[in-house]
Biopython code that builds the backbone (N, CA, C, O; Angstrom):
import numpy as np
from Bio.PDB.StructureBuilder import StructureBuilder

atoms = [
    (1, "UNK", "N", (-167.112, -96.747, -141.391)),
    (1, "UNK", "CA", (-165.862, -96.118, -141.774)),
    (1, "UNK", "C", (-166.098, -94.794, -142.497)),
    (1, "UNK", "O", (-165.496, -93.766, -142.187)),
    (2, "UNK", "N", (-167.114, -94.878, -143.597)),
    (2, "UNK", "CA", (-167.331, -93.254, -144.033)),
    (2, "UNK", "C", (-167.767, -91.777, -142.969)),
    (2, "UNK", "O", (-167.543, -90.584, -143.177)),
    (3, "UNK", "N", (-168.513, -92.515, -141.715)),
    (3, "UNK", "CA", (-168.635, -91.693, -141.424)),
    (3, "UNK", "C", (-167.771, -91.056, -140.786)),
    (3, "UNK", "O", (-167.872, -89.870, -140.474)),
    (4, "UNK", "N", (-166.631, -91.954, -140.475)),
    (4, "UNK", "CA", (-164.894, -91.503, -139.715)),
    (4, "UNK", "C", (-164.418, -90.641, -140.340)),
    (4, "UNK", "O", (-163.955, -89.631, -139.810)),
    (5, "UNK", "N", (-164.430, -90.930, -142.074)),
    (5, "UNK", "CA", (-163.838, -89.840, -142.398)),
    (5, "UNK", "C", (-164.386, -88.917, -143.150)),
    (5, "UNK", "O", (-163.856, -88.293, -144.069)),
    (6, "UNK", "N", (-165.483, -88.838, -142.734)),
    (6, "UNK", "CA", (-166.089, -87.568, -142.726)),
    (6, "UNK", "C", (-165.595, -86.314, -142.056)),
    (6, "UNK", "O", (-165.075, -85.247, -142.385)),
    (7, "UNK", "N", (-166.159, -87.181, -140.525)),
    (7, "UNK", "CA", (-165.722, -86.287, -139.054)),
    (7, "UNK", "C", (-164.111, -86.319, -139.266)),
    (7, "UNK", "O", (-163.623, -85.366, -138.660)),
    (8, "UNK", "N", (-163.338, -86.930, -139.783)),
    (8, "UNK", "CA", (-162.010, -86.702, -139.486)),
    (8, "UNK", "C", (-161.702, -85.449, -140.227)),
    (8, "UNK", "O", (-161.037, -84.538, -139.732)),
    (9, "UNK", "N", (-162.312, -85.422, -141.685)),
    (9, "UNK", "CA", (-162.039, -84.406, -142.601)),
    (9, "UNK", "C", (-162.467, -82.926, -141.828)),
    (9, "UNK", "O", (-161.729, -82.038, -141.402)),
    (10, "UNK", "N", (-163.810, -83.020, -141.827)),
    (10, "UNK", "CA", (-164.300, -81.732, -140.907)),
    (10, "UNK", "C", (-163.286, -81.153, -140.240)),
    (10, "UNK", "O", (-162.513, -80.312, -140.699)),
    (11, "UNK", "N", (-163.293, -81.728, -138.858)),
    (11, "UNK", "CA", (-162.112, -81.782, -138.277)),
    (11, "UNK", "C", (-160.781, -81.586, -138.614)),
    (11, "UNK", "O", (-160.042, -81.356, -137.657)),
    (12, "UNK", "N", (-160.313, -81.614, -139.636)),
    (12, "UNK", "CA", (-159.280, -80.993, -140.348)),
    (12, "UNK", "C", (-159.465, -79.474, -141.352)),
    (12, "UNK", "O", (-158.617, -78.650, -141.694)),
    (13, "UNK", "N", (-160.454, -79.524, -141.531)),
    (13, "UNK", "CA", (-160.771, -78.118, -142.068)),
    (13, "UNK", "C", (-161.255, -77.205, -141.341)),
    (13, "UNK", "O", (-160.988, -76.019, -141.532)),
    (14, "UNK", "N", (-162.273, -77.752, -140.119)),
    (14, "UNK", "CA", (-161.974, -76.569, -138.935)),
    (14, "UNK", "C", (-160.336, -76.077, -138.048)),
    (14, "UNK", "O", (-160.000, -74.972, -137.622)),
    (15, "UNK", "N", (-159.796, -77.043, -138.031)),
    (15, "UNK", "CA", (-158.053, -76.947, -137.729)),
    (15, "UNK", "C", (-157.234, -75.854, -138.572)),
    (15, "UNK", "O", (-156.482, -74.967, -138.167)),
    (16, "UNK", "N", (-157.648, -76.227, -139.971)),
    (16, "UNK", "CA", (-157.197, -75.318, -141.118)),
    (16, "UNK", "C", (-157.406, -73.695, -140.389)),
    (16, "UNK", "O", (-156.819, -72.838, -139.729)),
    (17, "UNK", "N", (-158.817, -74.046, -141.122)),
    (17, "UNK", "CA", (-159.371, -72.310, -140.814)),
    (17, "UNK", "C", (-159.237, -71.953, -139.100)),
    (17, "UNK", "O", (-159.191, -70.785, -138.715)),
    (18, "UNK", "N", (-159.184, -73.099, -138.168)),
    (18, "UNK", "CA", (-158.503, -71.847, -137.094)),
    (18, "UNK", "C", (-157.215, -71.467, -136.624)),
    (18, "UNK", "O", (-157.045, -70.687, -135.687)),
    (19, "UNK", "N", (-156.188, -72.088, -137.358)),
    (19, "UNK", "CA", (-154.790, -71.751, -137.474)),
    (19, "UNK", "C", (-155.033, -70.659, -138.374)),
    (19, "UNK", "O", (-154.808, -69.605, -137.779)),
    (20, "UNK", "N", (-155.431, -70.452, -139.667)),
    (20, "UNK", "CA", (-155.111, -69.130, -140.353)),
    (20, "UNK", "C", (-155.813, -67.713, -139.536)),
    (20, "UNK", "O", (-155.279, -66.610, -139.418)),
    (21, "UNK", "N", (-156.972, -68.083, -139.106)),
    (21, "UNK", "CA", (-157.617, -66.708, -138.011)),
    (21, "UNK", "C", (-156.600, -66.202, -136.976)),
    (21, "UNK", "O", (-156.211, -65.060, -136.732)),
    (22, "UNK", "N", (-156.193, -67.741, -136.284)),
    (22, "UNK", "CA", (-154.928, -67.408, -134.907)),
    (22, "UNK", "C", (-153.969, -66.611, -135.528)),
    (22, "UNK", "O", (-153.606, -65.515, -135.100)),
    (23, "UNK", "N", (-153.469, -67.276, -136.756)),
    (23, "UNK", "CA", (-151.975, -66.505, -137.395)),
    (23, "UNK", "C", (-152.391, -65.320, -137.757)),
    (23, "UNK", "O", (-151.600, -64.392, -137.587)),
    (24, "UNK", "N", (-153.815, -65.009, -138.386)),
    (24, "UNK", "CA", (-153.903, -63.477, -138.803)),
    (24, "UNK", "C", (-154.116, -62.626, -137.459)),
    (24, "UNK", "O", (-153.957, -61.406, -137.453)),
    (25, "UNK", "N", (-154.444, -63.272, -136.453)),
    (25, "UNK", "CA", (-154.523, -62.095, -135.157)),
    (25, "UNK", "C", (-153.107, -61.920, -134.348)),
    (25, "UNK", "O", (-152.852, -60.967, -133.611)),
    (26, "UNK", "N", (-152.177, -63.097, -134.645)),
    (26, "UNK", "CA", (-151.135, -63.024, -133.759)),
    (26, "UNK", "C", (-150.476, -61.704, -134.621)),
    (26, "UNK", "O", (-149.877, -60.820, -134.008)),
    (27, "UNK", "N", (-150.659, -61.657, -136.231)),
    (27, "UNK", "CA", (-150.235, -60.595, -136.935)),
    (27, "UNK", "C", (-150.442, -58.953, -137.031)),
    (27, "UNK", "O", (-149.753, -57.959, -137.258)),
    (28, "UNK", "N", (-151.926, -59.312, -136.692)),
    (28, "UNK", "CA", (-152.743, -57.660, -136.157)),
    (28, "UNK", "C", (-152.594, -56.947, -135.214)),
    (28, "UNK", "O", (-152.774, -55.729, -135.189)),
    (29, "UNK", "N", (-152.088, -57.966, -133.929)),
    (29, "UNK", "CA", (-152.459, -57.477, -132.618)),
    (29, "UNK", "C", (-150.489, -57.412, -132.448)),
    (29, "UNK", "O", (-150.087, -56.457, -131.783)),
    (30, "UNK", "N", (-149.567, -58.223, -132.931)),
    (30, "UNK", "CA", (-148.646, -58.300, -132.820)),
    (30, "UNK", "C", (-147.631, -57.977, -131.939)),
    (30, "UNK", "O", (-146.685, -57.199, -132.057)),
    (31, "UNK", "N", (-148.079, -58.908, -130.781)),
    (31, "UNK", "CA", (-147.709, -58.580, -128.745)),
    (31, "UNK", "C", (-146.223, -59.131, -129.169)),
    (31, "UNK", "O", (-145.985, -60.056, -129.945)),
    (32, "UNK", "N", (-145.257, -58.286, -128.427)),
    (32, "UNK", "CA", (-143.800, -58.623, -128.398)),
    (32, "UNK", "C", (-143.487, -59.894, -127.266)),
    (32, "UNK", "O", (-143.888, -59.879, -126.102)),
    (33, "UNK", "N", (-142.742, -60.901, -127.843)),
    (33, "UNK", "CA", (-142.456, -62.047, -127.121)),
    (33, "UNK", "C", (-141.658, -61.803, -125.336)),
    (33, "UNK", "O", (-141.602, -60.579, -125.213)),
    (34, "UNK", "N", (-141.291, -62.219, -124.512)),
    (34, "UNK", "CA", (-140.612, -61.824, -122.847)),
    (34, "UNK", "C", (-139.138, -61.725, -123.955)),
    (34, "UNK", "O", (-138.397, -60.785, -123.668)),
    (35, "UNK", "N", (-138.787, -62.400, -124.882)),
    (35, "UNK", "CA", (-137.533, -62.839, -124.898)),
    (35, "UNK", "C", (-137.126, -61.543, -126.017)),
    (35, "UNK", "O", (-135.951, -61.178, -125.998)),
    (36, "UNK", "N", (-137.829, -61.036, -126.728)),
    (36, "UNK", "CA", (-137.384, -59.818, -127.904)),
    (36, "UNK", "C", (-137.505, -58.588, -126.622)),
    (36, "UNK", "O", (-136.529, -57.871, -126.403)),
    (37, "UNK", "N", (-138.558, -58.459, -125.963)),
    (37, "UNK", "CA", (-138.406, -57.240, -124.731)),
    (37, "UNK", "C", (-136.882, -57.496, -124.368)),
    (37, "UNK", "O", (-135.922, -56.997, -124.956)),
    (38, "UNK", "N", (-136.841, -58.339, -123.324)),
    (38, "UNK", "CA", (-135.264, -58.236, -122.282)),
    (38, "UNK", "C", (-134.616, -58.017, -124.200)),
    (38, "UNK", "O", (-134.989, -56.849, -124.315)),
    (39, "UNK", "N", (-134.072, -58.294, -125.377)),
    (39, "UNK", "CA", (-133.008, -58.211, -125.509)),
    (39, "UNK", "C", (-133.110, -56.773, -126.256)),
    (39, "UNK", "O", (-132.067, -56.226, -126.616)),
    (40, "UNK", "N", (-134.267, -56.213, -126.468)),
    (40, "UNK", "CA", (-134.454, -54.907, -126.790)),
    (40, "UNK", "C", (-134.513, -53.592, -125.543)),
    (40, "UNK", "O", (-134.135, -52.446, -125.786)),
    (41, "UNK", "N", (-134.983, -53.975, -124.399)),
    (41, "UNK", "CA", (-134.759, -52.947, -123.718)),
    (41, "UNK", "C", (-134.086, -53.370, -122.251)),
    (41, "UNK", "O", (-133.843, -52.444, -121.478)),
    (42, "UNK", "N", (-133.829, -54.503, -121.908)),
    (42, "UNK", "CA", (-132.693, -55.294, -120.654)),
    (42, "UNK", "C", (-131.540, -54.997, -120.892)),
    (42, "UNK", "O", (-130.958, -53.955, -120.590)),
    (43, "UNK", "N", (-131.006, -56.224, -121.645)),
    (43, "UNK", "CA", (-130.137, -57.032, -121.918)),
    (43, "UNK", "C", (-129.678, -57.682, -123.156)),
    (43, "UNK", "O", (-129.610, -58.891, -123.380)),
    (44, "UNK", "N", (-129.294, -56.447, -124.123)),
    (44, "UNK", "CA", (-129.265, -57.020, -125.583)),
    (44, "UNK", "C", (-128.502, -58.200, -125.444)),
    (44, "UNK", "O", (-128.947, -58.883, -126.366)),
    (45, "UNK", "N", (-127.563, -58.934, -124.829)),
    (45, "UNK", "CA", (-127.012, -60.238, -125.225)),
    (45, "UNK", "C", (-127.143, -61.382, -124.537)),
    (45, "UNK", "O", (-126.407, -62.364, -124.437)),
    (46, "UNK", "N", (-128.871, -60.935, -123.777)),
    (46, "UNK", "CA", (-129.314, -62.324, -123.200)),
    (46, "UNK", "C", (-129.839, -63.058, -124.079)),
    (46, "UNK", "O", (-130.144, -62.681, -125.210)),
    (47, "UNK", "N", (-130.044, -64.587, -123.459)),
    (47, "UNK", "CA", (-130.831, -65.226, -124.639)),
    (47, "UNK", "C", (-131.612, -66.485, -123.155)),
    (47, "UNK", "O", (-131.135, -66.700, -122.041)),
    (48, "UNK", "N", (-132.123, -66.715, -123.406)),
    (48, "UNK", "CA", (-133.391, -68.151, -122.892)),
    (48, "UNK", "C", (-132.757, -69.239, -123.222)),
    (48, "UNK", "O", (-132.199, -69.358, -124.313)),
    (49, "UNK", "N", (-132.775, -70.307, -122.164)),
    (49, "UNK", "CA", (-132.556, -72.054, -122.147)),
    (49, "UNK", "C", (-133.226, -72.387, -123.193)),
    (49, "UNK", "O", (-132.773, -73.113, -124.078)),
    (50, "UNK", "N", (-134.551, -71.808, -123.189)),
    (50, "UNK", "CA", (-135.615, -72.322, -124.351)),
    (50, "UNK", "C", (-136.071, -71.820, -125.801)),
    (50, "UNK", "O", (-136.749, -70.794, -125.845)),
    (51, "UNK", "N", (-135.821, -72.322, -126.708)),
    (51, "UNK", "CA", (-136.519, -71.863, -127.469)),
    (51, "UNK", "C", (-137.500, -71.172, -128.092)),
    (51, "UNK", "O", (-138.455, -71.941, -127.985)),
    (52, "UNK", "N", (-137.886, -70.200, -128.684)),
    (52, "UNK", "CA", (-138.513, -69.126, -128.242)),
    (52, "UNK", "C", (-139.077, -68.890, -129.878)),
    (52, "UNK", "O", (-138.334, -68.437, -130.749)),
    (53, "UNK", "N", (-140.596, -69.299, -130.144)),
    (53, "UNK", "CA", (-140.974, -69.334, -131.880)),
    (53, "UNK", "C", (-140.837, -68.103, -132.281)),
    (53, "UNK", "O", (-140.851, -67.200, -131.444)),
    (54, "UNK", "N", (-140.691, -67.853, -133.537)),
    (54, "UNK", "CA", (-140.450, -66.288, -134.446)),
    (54, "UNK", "C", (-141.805, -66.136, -134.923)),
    (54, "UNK", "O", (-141.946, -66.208, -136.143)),
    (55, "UNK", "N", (-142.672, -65.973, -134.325)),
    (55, "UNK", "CA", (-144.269, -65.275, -133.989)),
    (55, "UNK", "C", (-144.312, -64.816, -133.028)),
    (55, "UNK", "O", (-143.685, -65.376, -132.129)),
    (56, "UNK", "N", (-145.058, -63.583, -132.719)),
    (56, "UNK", "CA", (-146.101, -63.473, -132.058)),
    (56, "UNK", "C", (-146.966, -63.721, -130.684)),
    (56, "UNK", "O", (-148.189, -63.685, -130.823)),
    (57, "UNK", "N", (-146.538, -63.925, -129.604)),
    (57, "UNK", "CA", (-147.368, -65.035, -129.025)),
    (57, "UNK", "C", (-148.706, -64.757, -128.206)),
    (57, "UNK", "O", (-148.971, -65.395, -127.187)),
    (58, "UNK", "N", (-149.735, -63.510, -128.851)),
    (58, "UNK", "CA", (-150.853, -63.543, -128.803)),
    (58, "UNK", "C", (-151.524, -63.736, -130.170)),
    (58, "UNK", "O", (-150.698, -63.427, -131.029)),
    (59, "UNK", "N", (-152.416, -64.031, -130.595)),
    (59, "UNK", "CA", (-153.378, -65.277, -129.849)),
    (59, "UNK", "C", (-152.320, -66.793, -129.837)),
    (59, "UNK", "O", (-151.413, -67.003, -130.642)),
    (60, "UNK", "N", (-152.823, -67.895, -128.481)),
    (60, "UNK", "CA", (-151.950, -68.640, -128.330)),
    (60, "UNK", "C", (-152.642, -69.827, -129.443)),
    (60, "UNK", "O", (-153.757, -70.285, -129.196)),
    (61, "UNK", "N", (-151.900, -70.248, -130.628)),
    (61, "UNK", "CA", (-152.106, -71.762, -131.513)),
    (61, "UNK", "C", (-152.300, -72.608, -130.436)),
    (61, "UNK", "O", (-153.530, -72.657, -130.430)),
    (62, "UNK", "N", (-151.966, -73.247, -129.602)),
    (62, "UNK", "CA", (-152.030, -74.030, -128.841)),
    (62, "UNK", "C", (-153.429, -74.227, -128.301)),
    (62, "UNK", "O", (-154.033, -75.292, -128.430)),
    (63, "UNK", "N", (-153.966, -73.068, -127.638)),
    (63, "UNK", "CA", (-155.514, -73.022, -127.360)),
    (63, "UNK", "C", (-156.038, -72.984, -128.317)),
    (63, "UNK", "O", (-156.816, -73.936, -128.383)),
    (64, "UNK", "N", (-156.070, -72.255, -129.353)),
    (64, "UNK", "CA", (-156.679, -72.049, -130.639)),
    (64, "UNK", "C", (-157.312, -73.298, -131.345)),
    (64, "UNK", "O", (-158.424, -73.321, -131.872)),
    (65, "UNK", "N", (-156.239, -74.536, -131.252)),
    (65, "UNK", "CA", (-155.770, -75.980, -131.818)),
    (65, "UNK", "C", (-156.887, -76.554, -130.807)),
    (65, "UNK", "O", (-158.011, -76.924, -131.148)),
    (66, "UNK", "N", (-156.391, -76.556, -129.567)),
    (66, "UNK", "CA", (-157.444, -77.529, -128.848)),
    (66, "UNK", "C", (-158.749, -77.111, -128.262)),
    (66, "UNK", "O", (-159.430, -77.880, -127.583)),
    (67, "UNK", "N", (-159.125, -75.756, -128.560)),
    (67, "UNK", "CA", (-160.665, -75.377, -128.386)),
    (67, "UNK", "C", (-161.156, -75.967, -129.401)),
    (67, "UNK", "O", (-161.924, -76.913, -129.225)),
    (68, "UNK", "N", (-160.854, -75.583, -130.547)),
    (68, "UNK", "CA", (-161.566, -75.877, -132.075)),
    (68, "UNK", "C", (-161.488, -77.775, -132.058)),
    (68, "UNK", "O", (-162.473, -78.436, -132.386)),
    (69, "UNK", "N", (-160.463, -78.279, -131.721)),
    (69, "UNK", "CA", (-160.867, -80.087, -131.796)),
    (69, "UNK", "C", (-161.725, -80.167, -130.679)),
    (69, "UNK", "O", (-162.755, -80.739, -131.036)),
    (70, "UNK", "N", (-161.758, -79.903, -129.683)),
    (70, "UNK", "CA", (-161.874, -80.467, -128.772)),
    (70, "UNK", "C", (-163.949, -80.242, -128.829)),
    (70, "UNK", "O", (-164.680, -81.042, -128.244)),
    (71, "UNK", "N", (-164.495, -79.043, -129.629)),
    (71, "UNK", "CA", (-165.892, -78.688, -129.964)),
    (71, "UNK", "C", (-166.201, -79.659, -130.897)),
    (71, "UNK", "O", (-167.118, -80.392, -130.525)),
    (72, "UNK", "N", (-165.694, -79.934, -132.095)),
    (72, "UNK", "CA", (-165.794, -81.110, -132.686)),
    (72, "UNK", "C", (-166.032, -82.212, -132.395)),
    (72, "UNK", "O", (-167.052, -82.816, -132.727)),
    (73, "UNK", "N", (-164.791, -82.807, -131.481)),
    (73, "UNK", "CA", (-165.268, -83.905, -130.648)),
    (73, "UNK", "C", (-166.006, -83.976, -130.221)),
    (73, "UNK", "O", (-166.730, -84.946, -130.444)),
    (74, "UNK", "N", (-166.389, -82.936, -129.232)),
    (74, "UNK", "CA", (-167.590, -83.059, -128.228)),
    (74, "UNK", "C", (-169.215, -82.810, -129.364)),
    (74, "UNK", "O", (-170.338, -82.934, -128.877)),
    (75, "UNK", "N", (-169.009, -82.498, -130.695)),
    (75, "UNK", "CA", (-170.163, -82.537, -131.307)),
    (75, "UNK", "C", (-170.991, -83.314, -132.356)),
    (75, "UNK", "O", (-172.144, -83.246, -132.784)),
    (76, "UNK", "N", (-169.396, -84.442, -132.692)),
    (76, "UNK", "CA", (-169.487, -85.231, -133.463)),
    (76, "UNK", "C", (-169.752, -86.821, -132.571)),
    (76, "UNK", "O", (-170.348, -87.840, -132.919)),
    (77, "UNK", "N", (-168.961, -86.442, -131.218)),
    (77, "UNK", "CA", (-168.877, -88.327, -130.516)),
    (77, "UNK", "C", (-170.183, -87.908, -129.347)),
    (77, "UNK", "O", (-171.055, -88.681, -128.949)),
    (78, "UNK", "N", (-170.036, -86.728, -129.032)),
    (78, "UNK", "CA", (-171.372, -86.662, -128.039)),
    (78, "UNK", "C", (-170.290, -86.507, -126.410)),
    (78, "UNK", "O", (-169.079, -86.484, -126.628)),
    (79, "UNK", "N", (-170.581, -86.443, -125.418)),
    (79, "UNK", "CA", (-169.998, -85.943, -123.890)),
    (79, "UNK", "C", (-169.327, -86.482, -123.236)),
    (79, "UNK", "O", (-168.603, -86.086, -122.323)),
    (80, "UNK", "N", (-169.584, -87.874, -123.823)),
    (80, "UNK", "CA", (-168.661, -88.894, -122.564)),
    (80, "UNK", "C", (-168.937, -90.140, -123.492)),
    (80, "UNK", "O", (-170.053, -90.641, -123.630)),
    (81, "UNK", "N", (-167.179, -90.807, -124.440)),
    (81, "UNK", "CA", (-166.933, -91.702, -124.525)),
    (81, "UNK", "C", (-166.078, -92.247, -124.710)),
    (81, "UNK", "O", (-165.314, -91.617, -123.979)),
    (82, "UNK", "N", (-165.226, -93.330, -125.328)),
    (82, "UNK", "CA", (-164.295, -94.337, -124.679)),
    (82, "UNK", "C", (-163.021, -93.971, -125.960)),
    (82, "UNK", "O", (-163.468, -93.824, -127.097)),
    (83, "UNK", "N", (-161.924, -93.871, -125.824)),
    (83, "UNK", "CA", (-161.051, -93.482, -126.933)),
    (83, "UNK", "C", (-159.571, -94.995, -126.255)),
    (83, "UNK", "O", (-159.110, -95.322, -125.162)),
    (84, "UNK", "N", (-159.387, -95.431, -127.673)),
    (84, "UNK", "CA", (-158.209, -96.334, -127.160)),
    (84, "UNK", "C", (-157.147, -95.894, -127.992)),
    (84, "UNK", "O", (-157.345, -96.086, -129.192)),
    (85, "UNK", "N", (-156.029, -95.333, -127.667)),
    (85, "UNK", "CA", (-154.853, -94.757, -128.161)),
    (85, "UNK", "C", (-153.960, -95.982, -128.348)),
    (85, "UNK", "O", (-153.399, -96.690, -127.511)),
    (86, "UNK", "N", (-153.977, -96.017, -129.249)),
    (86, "UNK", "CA", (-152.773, -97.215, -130.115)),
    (86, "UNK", "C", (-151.689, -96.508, -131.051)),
    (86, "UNK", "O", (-151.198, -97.062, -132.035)),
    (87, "UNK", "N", (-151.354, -95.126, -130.594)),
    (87, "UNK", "CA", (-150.385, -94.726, -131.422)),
    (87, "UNK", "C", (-148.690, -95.472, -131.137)),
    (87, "UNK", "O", (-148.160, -96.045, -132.088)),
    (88, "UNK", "N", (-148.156, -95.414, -130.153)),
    (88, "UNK", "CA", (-147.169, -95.856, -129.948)),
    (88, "UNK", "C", (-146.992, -97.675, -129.412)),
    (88, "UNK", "O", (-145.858, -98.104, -129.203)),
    (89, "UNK", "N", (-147.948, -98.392, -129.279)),
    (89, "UNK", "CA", (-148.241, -99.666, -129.496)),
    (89, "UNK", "C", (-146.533, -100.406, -130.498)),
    (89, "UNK", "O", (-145.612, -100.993, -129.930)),
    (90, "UNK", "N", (-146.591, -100.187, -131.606)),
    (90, "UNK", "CA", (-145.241, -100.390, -132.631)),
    (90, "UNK", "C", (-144.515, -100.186, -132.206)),
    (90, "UNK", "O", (-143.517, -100.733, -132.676)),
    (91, "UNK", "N", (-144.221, -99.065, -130.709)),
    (91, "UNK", "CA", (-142.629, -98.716, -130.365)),
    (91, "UNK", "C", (-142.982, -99.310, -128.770)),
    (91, "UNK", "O", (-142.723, -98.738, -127.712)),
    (92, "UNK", "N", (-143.525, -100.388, -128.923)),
    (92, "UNK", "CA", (-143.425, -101.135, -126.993)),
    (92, "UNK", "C", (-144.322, -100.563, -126.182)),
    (92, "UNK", "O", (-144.628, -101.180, -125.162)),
    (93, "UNK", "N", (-144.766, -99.628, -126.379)),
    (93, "UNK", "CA", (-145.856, -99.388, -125.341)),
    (93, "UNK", "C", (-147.264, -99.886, -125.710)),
    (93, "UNK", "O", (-147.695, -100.141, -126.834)),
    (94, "UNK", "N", (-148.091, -99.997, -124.135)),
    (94, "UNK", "CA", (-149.160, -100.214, -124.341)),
    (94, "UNK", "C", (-150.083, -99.249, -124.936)),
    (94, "UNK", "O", (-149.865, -98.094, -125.305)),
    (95, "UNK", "N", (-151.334, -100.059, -124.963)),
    (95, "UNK", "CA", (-152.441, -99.173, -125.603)),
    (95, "UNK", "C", (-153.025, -98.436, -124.348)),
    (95, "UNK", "O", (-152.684, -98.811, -123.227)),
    (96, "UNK", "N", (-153.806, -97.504, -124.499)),
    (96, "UNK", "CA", (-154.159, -96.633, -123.366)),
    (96, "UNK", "C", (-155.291, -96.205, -123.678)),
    (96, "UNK", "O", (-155.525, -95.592, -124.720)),
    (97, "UNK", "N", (-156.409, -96.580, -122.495)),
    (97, "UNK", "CA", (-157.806, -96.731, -122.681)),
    (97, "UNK", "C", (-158.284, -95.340, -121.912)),
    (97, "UNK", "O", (-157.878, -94.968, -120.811)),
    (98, "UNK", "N", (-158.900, -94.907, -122.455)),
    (98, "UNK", "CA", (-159.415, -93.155, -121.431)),
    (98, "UNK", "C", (-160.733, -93.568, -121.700)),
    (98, "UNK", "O", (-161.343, -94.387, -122.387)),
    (99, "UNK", "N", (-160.932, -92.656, -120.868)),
    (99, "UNK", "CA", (-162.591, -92.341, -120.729)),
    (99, "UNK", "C", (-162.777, -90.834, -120.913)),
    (99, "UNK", "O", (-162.578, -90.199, -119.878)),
    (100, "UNK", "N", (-163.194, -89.937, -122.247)),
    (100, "UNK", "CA", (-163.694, -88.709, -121.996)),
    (100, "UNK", "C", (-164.546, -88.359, -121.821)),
    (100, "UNK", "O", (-165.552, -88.710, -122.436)),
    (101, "UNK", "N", (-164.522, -87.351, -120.730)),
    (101, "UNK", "CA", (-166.029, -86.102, -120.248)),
    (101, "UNK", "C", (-165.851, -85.204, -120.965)),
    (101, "UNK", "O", (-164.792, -84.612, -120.759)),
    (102, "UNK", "N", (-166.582, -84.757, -121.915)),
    (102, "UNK", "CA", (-166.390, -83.358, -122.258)),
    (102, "UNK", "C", (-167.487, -82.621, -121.319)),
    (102, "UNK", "O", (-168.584, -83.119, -121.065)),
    (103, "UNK", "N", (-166.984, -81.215, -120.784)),
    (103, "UNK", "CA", (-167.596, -80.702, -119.692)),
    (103, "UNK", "C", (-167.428, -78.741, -120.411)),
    (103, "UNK", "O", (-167.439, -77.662, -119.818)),
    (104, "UNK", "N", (-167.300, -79.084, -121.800)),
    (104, "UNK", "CA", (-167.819, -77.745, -122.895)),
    (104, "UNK", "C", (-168.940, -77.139, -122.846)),
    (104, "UNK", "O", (-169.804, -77.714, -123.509)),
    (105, "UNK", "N", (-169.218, -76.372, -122.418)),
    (105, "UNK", "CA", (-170.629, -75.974, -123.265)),
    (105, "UNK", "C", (-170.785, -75.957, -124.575)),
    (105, "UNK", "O", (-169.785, -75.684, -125.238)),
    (106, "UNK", "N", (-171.605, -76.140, -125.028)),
    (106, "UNK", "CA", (-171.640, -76.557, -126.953)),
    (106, "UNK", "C", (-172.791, -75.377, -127.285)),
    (106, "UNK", "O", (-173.832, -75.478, -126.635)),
    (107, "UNK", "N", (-172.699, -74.343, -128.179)),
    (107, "UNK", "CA", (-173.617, -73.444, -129.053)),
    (107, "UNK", "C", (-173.416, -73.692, -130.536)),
    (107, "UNK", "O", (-172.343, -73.784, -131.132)),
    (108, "UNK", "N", (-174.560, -73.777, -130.989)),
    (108, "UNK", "CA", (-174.423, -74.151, -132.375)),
    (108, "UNK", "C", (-175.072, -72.625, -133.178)),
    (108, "UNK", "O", (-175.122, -72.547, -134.405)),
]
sb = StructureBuilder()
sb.init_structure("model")
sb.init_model(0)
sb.init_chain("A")
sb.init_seg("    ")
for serial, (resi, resn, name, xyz) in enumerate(atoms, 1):
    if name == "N":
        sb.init_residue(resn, " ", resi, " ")
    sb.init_atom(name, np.array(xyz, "f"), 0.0, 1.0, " ", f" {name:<3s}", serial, name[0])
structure = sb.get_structure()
């Protein structure tokens, strides 16, 4: 168990520090969203079905989030092993057994 939360902690402080790098570049580089263009130089009173975050959307959090876990994983569990997801188990669903490949290259 200590060593779980070890790697879990890690793993949360690499998360940390690569959300604040992403947020300081989405701030530097500061690319205009599809949806502020059309209503600045289209169509000032269009708007999107979808929701549309008040950042930035270069660099993408999303990749940012799952490059940085996903090196972890692959450096803490090793290339290929067995994960059983029991999060929603309490709300009726089953548990769900994967098998991961990580297929990363890893540089240390």
């Amino acid at each position: 168990m200590a060593q779980e939360t070890v790697t879990f902690a890690k793993v949360g402080i690499a998360l940390n520090d690569a959300g604040t790098i992403c947020w300081k570049l989405k701030y530097t580089y500061n690319l205009i969203r599809p949806l502020t263009y059309i209503q600045k130089y289209i169509a000032p009173g269009w708007n999107s079905l979808i929701d549309t975050p008040p950042f930035p959307r270069f660099t993408s959090g999303h990749s940012t989030f799952f490059s940085c876990s996903s090196w972890y994983v692959n450096y803490y569990l090793g290339d290929n092993f067995q994960l059983t997801d029991k999060q929603k188990v309490s709300e009726g669903f089953a548990s769900r057994t994967l098998i991961v490949l990580m297929l990363l290259p890893m540089k240390l």
